[in-house]
Chimera marker file (.cmm) of the C-alpha trace (Angstrom):
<marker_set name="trace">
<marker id="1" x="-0.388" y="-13.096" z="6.690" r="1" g="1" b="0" radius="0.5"/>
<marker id="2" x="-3.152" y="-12.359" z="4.459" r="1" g="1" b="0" radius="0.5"/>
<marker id="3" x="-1.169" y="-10.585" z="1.626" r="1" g="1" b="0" radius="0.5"/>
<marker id="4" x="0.133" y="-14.186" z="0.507" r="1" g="1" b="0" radius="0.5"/>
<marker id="5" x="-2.909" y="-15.158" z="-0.514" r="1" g="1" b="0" radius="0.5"/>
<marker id="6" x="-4.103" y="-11.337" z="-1.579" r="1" g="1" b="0" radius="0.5"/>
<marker id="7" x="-2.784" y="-12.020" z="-5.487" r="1" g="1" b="0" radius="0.5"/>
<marker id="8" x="-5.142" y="-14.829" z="-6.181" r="1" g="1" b="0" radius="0.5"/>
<marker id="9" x="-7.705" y="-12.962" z="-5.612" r="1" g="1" b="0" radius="0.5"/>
<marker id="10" x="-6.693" y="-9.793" z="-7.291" r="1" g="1" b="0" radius="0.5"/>
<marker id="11" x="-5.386" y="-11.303" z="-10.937" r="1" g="1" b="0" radius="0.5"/>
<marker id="12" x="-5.426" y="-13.798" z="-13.473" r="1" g="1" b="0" radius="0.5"/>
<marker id="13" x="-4.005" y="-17.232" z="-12.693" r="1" g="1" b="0" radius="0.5"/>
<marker id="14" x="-1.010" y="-16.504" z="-14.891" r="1" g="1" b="0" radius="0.5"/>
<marker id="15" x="-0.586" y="-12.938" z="-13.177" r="1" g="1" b="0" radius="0.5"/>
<marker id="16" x="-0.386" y="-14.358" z="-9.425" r="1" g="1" b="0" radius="0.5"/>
<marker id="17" x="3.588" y="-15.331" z="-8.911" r="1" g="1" b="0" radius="0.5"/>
<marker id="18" x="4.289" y="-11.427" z="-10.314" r="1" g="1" b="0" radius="0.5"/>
<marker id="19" x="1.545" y="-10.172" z="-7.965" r="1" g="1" b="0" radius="0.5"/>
<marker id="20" x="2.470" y="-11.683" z="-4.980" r="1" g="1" b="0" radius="0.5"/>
<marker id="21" x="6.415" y="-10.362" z="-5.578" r="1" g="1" b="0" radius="0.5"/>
<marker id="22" x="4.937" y="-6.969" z="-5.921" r="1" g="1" b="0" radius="0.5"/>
<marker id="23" x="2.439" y="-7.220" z="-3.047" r="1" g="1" b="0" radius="0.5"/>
<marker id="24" x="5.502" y="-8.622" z="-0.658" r="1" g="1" b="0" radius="0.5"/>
<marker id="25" x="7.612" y="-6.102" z="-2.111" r="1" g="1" b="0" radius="0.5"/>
<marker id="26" x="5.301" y="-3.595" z="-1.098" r="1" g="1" b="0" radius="0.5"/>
<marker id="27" x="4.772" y="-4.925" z="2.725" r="1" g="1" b="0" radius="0.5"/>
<marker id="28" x="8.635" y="-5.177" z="2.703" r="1" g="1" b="0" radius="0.5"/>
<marker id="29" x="9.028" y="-1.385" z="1.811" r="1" g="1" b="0" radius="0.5"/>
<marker id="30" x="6.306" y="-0.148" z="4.062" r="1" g="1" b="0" radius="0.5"/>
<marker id="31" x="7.924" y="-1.632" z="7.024" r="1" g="1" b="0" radius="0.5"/>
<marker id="32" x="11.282" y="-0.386" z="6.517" r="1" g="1" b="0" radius="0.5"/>
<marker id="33" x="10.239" y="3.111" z="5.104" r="1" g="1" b="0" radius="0.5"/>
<marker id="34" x="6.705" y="3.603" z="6.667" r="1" g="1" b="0" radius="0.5"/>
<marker id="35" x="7.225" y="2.950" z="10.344" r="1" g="1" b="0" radius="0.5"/>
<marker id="36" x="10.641" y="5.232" z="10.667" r="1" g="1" b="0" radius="0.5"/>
<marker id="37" x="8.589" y="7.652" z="8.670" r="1" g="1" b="0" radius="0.5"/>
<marker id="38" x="5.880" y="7.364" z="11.066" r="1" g="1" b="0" radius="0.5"/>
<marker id="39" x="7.967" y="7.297" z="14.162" r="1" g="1" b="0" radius="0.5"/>
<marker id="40" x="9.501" y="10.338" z="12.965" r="1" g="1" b="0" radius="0.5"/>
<marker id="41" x="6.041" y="12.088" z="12.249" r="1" g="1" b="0" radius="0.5"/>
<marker id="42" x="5.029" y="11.277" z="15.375" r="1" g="1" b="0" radius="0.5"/>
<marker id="43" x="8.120" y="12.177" z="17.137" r="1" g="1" b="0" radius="0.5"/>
<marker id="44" x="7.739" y="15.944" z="15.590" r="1" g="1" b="0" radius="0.5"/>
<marker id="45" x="4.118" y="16.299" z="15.135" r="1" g="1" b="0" radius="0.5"/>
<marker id="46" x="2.179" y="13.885" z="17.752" r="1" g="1" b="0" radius="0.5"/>
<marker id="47" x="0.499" y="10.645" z="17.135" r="1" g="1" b="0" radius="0.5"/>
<marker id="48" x="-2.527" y="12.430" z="15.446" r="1" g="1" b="0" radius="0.5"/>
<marker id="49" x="-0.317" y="13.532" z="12.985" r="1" g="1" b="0" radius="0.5"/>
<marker id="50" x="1.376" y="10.613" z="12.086" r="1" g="1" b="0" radius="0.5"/>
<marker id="51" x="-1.980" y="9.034" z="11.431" r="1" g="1" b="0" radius="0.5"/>
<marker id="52" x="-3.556" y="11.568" z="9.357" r="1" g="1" b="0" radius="0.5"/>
<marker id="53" x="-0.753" y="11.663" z="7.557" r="1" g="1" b="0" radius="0.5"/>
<marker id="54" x="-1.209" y="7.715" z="7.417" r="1" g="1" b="0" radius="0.5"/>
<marker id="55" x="-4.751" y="8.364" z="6.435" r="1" g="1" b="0" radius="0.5"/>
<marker id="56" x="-4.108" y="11.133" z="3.523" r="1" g="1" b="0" radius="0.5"/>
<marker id="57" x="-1.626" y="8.812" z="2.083" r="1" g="1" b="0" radius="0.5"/>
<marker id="58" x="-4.097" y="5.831" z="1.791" r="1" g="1" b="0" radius="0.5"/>
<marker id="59" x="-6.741" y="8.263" z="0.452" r="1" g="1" b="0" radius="0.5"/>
<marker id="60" x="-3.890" y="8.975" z="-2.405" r="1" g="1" b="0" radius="0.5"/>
<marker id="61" x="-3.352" y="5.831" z="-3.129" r="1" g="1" b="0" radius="0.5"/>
<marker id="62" x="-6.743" y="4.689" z="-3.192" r="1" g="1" b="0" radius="0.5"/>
<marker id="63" x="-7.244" y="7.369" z="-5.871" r="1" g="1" b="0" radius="0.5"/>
<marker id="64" x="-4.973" y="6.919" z="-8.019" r="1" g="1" b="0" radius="0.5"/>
<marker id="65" x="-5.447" y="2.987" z="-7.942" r="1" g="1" b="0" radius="0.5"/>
<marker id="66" x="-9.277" y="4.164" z="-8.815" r="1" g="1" b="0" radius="0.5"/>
<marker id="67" x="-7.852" y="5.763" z="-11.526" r="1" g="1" b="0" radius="0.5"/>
<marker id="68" x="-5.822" y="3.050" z="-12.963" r="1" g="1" b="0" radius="0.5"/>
<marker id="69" x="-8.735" y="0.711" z="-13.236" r="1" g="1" b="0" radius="0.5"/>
<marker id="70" x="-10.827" y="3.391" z="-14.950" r="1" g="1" b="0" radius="0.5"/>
<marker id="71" x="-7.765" y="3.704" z="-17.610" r="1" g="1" b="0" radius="0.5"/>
<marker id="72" x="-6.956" y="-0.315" z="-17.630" r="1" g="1" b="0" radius="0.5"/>
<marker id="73" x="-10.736" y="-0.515" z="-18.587" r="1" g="1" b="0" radius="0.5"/>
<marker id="74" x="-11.893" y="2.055" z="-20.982" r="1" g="1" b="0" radius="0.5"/>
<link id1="1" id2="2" r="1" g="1" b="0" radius="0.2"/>
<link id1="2" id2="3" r="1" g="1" b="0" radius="0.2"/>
<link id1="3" id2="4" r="1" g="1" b="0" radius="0.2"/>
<link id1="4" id2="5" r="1" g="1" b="0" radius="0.2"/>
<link id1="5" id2="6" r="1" g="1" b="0" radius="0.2"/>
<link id1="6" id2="7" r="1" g="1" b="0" radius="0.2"/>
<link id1="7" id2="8" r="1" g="1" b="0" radius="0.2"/>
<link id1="8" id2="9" r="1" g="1" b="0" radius="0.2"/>
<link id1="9" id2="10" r="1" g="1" b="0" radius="0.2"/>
<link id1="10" id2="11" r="1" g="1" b="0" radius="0.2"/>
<link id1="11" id2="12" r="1" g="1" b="0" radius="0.2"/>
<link id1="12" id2="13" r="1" g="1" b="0" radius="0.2"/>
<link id1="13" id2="14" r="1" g="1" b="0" radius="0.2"/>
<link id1="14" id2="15" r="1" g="1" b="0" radius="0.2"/>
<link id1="15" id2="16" r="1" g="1" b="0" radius="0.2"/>
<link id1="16" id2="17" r="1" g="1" b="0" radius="0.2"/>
<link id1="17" id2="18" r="1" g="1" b="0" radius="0.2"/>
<link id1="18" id2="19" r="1" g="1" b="0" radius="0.2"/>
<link id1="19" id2="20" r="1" g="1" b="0" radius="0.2"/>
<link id1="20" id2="21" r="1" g="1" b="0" radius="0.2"/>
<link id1="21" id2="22" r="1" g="1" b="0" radius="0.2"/>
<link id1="22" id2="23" r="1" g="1" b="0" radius="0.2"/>
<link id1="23" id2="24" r="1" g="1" b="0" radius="0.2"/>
<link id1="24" id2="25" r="1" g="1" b="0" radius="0.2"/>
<link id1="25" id2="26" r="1" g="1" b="0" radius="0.2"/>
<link id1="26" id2="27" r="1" g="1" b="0" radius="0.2"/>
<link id1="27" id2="28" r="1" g="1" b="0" radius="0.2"/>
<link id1="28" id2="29" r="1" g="1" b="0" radius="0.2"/>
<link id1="29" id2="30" r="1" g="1" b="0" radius="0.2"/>
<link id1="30" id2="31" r="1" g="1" b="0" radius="0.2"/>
<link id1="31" id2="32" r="1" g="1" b="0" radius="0.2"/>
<link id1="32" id2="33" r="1" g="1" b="0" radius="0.2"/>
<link id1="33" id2="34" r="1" g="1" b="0" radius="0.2"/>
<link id1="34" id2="35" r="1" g="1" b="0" radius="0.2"/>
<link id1="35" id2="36" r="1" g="1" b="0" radius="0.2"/>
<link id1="36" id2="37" r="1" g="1" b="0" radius="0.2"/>
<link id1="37" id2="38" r="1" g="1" b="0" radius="0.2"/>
<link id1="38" id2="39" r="1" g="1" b="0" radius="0.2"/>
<link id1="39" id2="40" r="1" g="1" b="0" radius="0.2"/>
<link id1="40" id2="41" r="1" g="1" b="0" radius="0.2"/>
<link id1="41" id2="42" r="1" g="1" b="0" radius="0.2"/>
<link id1="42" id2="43" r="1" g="1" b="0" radius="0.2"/>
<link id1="43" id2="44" r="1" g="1" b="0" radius="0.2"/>
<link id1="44" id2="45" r="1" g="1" b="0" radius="0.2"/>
<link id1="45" id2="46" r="1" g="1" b="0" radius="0.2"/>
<link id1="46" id2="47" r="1" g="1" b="0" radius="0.2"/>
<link id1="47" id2="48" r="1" g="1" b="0" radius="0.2"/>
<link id1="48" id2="49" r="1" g="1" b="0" radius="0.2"/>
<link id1="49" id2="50" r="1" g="1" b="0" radius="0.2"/>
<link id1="50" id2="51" r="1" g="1" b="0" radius="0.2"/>
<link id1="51" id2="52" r="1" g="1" b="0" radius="0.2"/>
<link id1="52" id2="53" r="1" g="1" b="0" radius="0.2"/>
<link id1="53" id2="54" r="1" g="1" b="0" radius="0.2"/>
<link id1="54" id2="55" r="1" g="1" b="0" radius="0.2"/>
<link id1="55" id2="56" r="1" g="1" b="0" radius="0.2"/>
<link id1="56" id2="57" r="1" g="1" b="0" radius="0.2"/>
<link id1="57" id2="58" r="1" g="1" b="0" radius="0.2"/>
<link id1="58" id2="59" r="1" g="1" b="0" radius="0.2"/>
<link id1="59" id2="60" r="1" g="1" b="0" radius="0.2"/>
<link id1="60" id2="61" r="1" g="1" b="0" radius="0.2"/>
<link id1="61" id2="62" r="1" g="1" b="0" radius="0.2"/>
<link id1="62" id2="63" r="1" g="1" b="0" radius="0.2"/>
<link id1="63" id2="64" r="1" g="1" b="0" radius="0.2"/>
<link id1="64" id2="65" r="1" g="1" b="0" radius="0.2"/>
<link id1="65" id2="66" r="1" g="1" b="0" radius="0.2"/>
<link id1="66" id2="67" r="1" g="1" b="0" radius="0.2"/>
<link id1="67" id2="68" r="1" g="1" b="0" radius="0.2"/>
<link id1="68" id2="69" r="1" g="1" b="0" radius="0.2"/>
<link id1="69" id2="70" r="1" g="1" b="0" radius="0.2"/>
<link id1="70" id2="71" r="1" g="1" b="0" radius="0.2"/>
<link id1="71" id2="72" r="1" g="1" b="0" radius="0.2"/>
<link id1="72" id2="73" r="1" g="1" b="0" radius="0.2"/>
<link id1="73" id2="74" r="1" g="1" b="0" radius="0.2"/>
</marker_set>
C-alpha cells in the first residue's frame, strides 16, 4: 500500500509516526464512510453521479489543502 510510506515523503523526520496515523486514519474512514456513500450515490443517482460527486469532493479538498500551505507558509 503506498500510503505507508506516503508520510516520509510528505514531513519532517520527527513528523512521520503522527503522519502516517493520520494518513491510515484517513484510508480507514474513506473505506467505511466513502464506499457506502458511494454505493448509495450510485444506487439513487447512477454511476456518473457517484463519480462526479467523487471528483467535486477531491477538487474540495485539493483546495483547501492549497490553501493550507499558502497559510502554513506566509
Amino acid at each position: 500500500m503506498i500510503a505507508g510510506g506516503l508520510a516520509v515523503r510528505l514531513v519532517p523526520a520527527r513528523h512521520v509516526a503522527p503522519a502516517t496515523a493520520v494518513i491510515f486514519g484517513g484510508v480507514s474512514t474513506a473505506s467505511v464512510l466513502g464506499v457506502p456513500a458511494g454505493t448509495v450515490v450510485g444506487d439513487l443517482l447512477g454511476w456518473r453521479a457517484a463519480f462526479g460527486v467523487a471528483g467535486v469532493l477531491a477538487l474540495l479538498t485539493t483546495v483547501t489543502v492549497a490553501a493550507a500551505r499558502r497559510d502554513r507558509t506566509a
